[in-house]
C-alpha angles and dihedrals in degrees: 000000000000141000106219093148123105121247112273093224125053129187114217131208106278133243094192141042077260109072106227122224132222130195109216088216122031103191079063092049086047092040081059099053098049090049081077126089119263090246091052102046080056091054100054094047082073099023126100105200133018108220119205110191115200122224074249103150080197089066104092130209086235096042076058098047085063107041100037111087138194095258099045125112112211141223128200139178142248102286094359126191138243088041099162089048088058097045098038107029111110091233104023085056102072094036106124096241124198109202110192109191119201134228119254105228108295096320124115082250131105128196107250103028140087124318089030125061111299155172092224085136091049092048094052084057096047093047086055095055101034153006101294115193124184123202116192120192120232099351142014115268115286095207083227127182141223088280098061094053101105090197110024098153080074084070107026113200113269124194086247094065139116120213105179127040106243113226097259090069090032086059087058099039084048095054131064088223086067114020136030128159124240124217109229087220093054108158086255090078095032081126091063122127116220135199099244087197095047115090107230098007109175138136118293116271087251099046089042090054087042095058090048092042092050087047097050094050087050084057099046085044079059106049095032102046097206127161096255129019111242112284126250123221113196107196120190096349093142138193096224144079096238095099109083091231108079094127106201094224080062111096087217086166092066098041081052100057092046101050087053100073099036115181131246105299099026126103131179125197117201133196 
């Protein structure tokens, strides 16, 4: 295990009192852009700021009332929290939101759709009031069924959940507009040092979404020529082990080490 690559990203002396970016290679940068949903590259062509907001139970609905603004594009998480707030908050609402699912292991599951526990009603909702893109990891989504689960007593069935995807979000996870799938071993995290012994090692879901996110605004800085690239909130992406999700195949050491020292642009709210 070792991390002899280069940083993707590089921060070079400034001109000006707003430190200018430059991504060492720009098909990557590129690569990046286009890894994001129609709907979505659409969204951060208008949008100011990406927000990526971390399955922290510390993160509160009225922390978020305050931080989220009208110009801002969202990311959530596998089965993320506060979902009525995102599909039902005046303002949260009509956010652009961007929801990457991740492969369960090398099952045709994801956390956070059908047949484990999901959101699938609270999508719907959010499709209806603004752009909704959906990344996978590793492969589209196989619309699999209990059957398929290889170890359902780790999400055992609730009253609230919905077992089969109703046409309306079949329509999106079936269109490139709406939905593409993400390889967890996208050139963005090339650097990334696995766990050769660990089955399924990768970065975490958040870290994963931050380097994309950081390569596609490098593209757009780049297209675009503005005077500063969009700017990256991080929310509940903390430094600790008091959230339930530290997943040992994760090199959080090394995320770690990386998110604390964020770039220019980028800020990161723990909790």
């Amino acid at each position: 295990m070792s991390n002899t690559e280069k940083p993707i990203l590089k921060q070079n002396v400034s001109l000006s009192e707003n430190s200018e970016y430059v991504f060492d290679n720009i098909s990557i940068a590129t690569s990046a852009f286009l890894m994001l949903p129609a709907v979505i590259q659409t969204a951060l062509e208008q949008a100011k700021r990406v927000v990526l907001i971390a399955n922290n139970p510390a993160v509160t609905t009225t922390q978020l009332e305050v931080l989220l603004q009208p110009d801002d594009v969202l990311v959530l998480f596998n089965h993320f929290i506060h979902a009525d707030f995102f599909a039902g908050h005046q303002l949260a609402s009509l956010l652009p939101k961007l929801l990457f699912f991740r492969q369960i292991g090398d099952s045709d599951l994801h956390f956070g759709l059908p047949p484990r526990s999901n959101h699938v009603s609270v999508m719907e909702q959010m499709a209806e009031n603004a752009p909704l893109g959906i990344l996978t990891s590793n492969q589209s989504y196989q619309f699999p069924s209990l059957a398929d689960d290889p170890n359902p007593d780790d999400d055992p069935i609730t009253a609230q959940r919905i077992l089969n995807v109703p046409s309306s979000m079949q329509k999106l996870l079936s269109s490139p507009i709406y939905h593409i799938v993400l390889s967890e071993r996208h050139e963005v995290v090339a650097d990334y040092p696995y766990f050769n012994d660990i089955h399924s090692s990768a970065p975490s879901s958040g870290f994963l979404l931050y380097r994309l996110i950081l390569a596609a605004r490098a593209y757009l800085y780049h297209i675009q020529k503005t005077e500063r690239p969009l700017e990256i909130v991080m929310i509940g992406f903390n430094d600790n082990d008091e959230t339930a999700h530290f997943w040992h195949g994760h090199n959080w050491a090394f995320e770690r080490q990386e998110m604390s020292r964020p770039p220019k642009g980028v800020i990161v709210h723990r909790y």
